[in-house]
N, C-alpha and C positions, 0 to 999 in steps of 0.2 A: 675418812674423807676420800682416801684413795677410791672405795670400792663405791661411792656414789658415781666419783669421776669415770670409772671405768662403766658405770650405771648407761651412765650420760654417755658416752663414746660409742657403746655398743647400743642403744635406742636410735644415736644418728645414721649409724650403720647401717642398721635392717631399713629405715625408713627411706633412705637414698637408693637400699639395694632395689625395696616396693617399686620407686620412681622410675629405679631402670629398668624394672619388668612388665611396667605399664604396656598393655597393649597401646601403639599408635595406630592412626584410621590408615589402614592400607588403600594405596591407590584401586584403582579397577580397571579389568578389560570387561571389553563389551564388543560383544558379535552383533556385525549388521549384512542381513542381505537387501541387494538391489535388483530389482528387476523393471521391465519394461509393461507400460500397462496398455498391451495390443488389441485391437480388436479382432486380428484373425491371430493363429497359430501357423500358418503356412512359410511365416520367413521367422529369422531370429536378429536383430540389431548386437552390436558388439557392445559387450559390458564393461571389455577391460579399456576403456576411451573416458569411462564415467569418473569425475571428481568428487571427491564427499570432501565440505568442508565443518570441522567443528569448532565452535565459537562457544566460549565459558560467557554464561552472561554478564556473570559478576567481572571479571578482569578483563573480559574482550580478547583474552587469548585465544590465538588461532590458530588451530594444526589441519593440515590439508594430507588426504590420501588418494590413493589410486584403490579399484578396485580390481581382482581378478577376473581372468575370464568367464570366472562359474558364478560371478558375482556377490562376491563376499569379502570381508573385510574383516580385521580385528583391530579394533581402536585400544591400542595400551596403554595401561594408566594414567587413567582418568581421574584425578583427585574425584571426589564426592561435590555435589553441585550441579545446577541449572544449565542445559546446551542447549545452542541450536544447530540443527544438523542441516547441512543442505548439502543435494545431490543434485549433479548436473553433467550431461552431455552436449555435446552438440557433432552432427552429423552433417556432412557437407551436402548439398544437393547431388552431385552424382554419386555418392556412394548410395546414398539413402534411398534415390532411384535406382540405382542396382539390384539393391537389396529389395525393395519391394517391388518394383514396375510401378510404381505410383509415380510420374512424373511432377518433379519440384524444383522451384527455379530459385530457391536462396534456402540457406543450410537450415537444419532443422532441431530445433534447440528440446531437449528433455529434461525437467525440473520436479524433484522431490525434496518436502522438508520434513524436521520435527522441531516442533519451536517452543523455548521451555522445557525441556524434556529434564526431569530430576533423577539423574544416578545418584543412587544410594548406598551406604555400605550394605553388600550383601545383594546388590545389584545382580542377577542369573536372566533378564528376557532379553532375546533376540531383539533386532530391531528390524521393522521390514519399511525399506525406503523402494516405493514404484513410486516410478517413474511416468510424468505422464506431458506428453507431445503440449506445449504454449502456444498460444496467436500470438503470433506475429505477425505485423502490416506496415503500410507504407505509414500512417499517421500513430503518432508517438504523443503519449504525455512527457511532454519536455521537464516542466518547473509549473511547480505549485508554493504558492506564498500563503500558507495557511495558518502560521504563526502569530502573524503581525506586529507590530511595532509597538512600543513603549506606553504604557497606558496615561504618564503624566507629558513626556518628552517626544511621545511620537504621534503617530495618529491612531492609534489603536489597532480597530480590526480594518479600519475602512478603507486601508489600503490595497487588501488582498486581491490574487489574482490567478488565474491559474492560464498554463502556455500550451499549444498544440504544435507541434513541428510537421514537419514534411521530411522524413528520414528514408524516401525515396530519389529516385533520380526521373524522378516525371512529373511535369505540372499535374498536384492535386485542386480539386475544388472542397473548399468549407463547407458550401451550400449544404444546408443537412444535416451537417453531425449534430451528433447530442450529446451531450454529458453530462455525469450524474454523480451526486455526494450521496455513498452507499452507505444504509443505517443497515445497524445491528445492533446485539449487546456491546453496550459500552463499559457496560460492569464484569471482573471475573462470572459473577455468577444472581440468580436471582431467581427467587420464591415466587416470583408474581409471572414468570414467563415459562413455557414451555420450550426448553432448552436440551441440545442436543450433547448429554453428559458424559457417556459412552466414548464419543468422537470426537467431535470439533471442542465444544463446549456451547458453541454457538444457540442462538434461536433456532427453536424447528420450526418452520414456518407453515410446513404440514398441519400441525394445527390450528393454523388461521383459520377466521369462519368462513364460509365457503368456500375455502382452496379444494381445487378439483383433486379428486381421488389416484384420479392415471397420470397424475403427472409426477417425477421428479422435483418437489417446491425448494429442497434444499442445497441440491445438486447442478441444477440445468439452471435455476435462474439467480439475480442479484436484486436486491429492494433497493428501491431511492427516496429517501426525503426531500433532493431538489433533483430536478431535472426539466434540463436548460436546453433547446437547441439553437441553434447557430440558422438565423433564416438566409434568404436567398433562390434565386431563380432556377439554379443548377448549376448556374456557370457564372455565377456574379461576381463571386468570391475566387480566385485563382490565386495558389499561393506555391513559388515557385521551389525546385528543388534545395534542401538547405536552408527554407525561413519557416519561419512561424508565426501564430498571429494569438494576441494576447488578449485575453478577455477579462475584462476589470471589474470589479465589484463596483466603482462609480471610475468614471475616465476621465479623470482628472487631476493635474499637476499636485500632488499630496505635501509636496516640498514649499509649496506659495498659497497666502490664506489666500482664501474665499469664502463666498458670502454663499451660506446655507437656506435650503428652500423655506426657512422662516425669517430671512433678512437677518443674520446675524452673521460676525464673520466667525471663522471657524482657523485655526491658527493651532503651528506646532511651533512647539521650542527648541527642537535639534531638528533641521531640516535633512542632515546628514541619515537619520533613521529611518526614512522613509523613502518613497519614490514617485517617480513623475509617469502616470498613468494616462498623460492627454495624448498620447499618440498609440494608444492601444486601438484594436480593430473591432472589438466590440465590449459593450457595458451589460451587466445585469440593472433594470430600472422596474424597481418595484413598487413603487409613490403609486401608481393605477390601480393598484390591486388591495392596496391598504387603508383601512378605516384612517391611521394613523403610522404615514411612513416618518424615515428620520430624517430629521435637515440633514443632514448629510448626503443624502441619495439626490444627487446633483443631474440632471439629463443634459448630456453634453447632446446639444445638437448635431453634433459633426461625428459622432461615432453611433454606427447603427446596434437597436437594442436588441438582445438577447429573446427569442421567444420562451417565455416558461409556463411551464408543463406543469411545474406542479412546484411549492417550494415551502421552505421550513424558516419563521420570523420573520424579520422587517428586512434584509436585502438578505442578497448570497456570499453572506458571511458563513466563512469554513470554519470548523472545531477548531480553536486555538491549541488546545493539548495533544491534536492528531487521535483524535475517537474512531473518526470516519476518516472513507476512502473513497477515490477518484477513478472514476471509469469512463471512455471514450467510447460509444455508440454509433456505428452506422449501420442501417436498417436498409433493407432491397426495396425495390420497388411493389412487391409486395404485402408490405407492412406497413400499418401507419401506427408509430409511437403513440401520438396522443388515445388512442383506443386501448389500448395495451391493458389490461386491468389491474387495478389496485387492491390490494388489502390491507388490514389492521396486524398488527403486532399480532403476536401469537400467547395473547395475557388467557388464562389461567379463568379470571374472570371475564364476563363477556363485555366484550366493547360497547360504548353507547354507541347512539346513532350519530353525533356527531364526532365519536374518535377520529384521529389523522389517521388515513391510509396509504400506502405507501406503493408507488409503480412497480409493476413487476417486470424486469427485463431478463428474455431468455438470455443465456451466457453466450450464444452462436454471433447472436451481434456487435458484442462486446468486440474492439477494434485494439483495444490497450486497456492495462488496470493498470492501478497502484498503490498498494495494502499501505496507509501512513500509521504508524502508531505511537504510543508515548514516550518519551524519551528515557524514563524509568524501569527497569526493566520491573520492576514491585506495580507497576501500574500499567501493565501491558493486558490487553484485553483478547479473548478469541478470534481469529481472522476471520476475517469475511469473507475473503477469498480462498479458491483451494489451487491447488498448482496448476490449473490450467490455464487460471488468470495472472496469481501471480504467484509463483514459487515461496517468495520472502515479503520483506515488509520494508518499511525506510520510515525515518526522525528527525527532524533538527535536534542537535547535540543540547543545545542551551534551553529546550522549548518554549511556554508560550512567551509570548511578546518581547521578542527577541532582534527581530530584522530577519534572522534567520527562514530560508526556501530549502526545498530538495530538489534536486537541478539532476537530471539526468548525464552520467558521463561521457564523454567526448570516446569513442571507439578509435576512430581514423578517421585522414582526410584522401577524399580522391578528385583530384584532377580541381582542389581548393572547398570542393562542398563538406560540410564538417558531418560526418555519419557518427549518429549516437548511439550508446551499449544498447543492446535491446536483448537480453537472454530470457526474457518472462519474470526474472527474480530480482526485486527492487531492493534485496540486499547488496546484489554485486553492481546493477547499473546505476545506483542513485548513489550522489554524497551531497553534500550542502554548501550553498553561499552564506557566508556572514551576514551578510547584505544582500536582500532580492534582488536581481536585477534583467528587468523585463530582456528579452532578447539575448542576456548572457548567456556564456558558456562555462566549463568546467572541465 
């Protein structure tokens, strides 16, 4: 009996001694260089000024570094898993003019990301984060409501809206702008598209059917499935420093029924979930344009409509999941948007004659973007933008039909006008309202 017992003593032995010899997953370092992506060689920008921040996708943990002057970095142990890296500088206007002779009159912000990036055990590549110079302008995408509301309790999508600011200190005019709900893949990945696998992941758009040869399709320009401008004389619309003007999907009290363009009334049950869109400055009104619009696309008399370009469904209803993204358009004297040409998806098979084509807008006119994506990190899709539109991306935390907006953050105030972040990267300057709410702050 004994020498069973001792059997049995000595089998738990080794087997615990196994457990304590088990290799565990060691952490990782990981080497990243940063450079600057210049068009000449004649001057050099400072490296050791630039931030790299790393975000685990999974736990949202977040470790911030500095970089050297030679521009390099060692990130130390890294468990294993999903990052996103973002790098950023910002250069003041007189240094920046020193350093180049390029005269600039507000500081000048540099943004590189990797979004997703999977360290592995056994993880050995370099990371290479360039850096490359943002727009930045006086007119700012404030807040977009693209979530909507409650599909039994609220009004659904119909409330949606998206806001323009003036995050200058000089009377802007509206007159003009344009703005555009940017299509891409909205899938990780897909058999039917000509996709840029290598790189982004993205659409190659190059292969559209007749996309012209000398040009850059994937780099220099962005596609729209709506695109809306804001009409106007030149000088009709004045919107002073510090405000903004909100433009409604229908401009209308969302909070009080009302009686829909087929006489019926149309009524929420939590008016708390919604909002009141009768004092926005202008509506998308689609009913003209459709065989069959929805009672719900209300044409408020008293708020002037939206001219459109070109548009995707029955109104300017946004991705509730955050698929697509938002970009702000002003074009010179020059250029007339509505000519601008359009093409087809870049499908694999050839498009019919009646497939949807989609505007092409060069990236030079582009005034503001803002990369919106899922709130899942399992359900995040390739960016549409590249860093010179927008560094990062932004969410609402709860996604769709939530109440929840991304509201651009409050920077400082001078002399009482409220100046909003604006670093190019809508991971650092955007966070979210619970609750949309036109004209708020954050």
């Amino acid at each position: 009996m004994k020498k069973y017992l001792y059997l049995f003593l000595a089998s738990l032995a080794l087997t615990a001694c196994k457990k304590n010899n088990t290799t565990e997953i060691q952490p990782i370092d990981v080497n990243v260089n940063v450079s600057y992506n210049l068009e000449t060689s004649t001057y050099k920008l400072p490296l050791n000024v630039v931030k790299v921040k790393v975000t685990n996708v999974s736990t949202k943990t977040v470790r911030e570094f500095n970089v050297s002057e030679k521009g390099t970095l060692l990130i130390s142990q890294l468990s294993p898993g999903a990052y996103d890296i973002d790098a950023s500088a910002t250069i003041s206007a007189a240094d920046y003019t020193a350093i180049t002779a390029i005269p600039v009159d507000k500081a000048v912000t540099f943004n590189a990301s990797l979004k997703n990036k999977q360290i592995v055990v056994g993880f050995s590549e370099t990371l290479s984060l360039n850096l490359t110079a943002g727009f930045t302008g006086d007119w700012v995408i404030k807040q977009v409501y693209f979530a909507g509301s409650d599909r039994v309790n609220g009004a659904l999508y119909r409330d949606q809206f998206i806001e323009f600011y003036n995050n200058s200190d000089k009377v802007l005019y509206a007159d003009s702008l344009y703005f555009a709900e940017t299509v891409g893949l909205i899938t990780k990945s897909t058999a039917n598209t000509y996709n840029l696998l290598a790189s982004t992941g993205q659409l190659d758009w190059s292969k559209s059917v007749n996309m012209p040869a000398n040009i850059d399709a994937n780099n220099d320009y962005i596609y729209a499935r709506a695109f809306l401008m804001i009409p106007g004389t030149g000088k009709q619309y004045p919107v002073q420093p510090g405000k903004s003007i909100v433009v409604a999907q229908t401009a209308i009290n969302h909070k009080a029924p009302f009686t829909g363009a087929d006489g019926k009334q149309i009524t929420v049950i939590n008016p708390a979930l919604t909002v009141d869109l009768s004092g926005a400055d202008f509506e998308a009104y689609y009913a003209p344009l459709l065989a069959k619009p929805l009672a719900s696309d209300i044409d408020n008399p008293n708020v002037p409509n939206l001219t459109v370009l070109s548009y995707f469904g029955t109104d300017m209803i946004f991705d509730n999941p955050g698929r697509y993204s938002y970009a702000l358009i002003k074009a010179d004297g020059t250029q007339s948007p509505k000519d601008w040409p359009m093409y087809n998806y870049p499908t694999k098979a050839t498009p019919s004659s009646t497939a949807t084509k989609y505007y092409q807008i060069p990236n030079k006119y582009v005034i503001d973007a803002v990369e919106v994506q899922p709130v899942e990190a399992d359900d995040r899709i390739p960016k549409k933008y590249n860093s010179a539109l927008d560094a990062g991306f932004t969410y609402v935390p709860l996604g769709s039909y939530t109440s929840q907006s991304i509201i651009r953050k409050t920077e400082k105030t001078v002399n009482g006008r409220i100046v909003l972040k604006d670093t190019n990267n809508s991971t650092e300057d955007f966070t979210f309202l619970n609750v949309a709410t036109p004209r708020g702050f954050k």
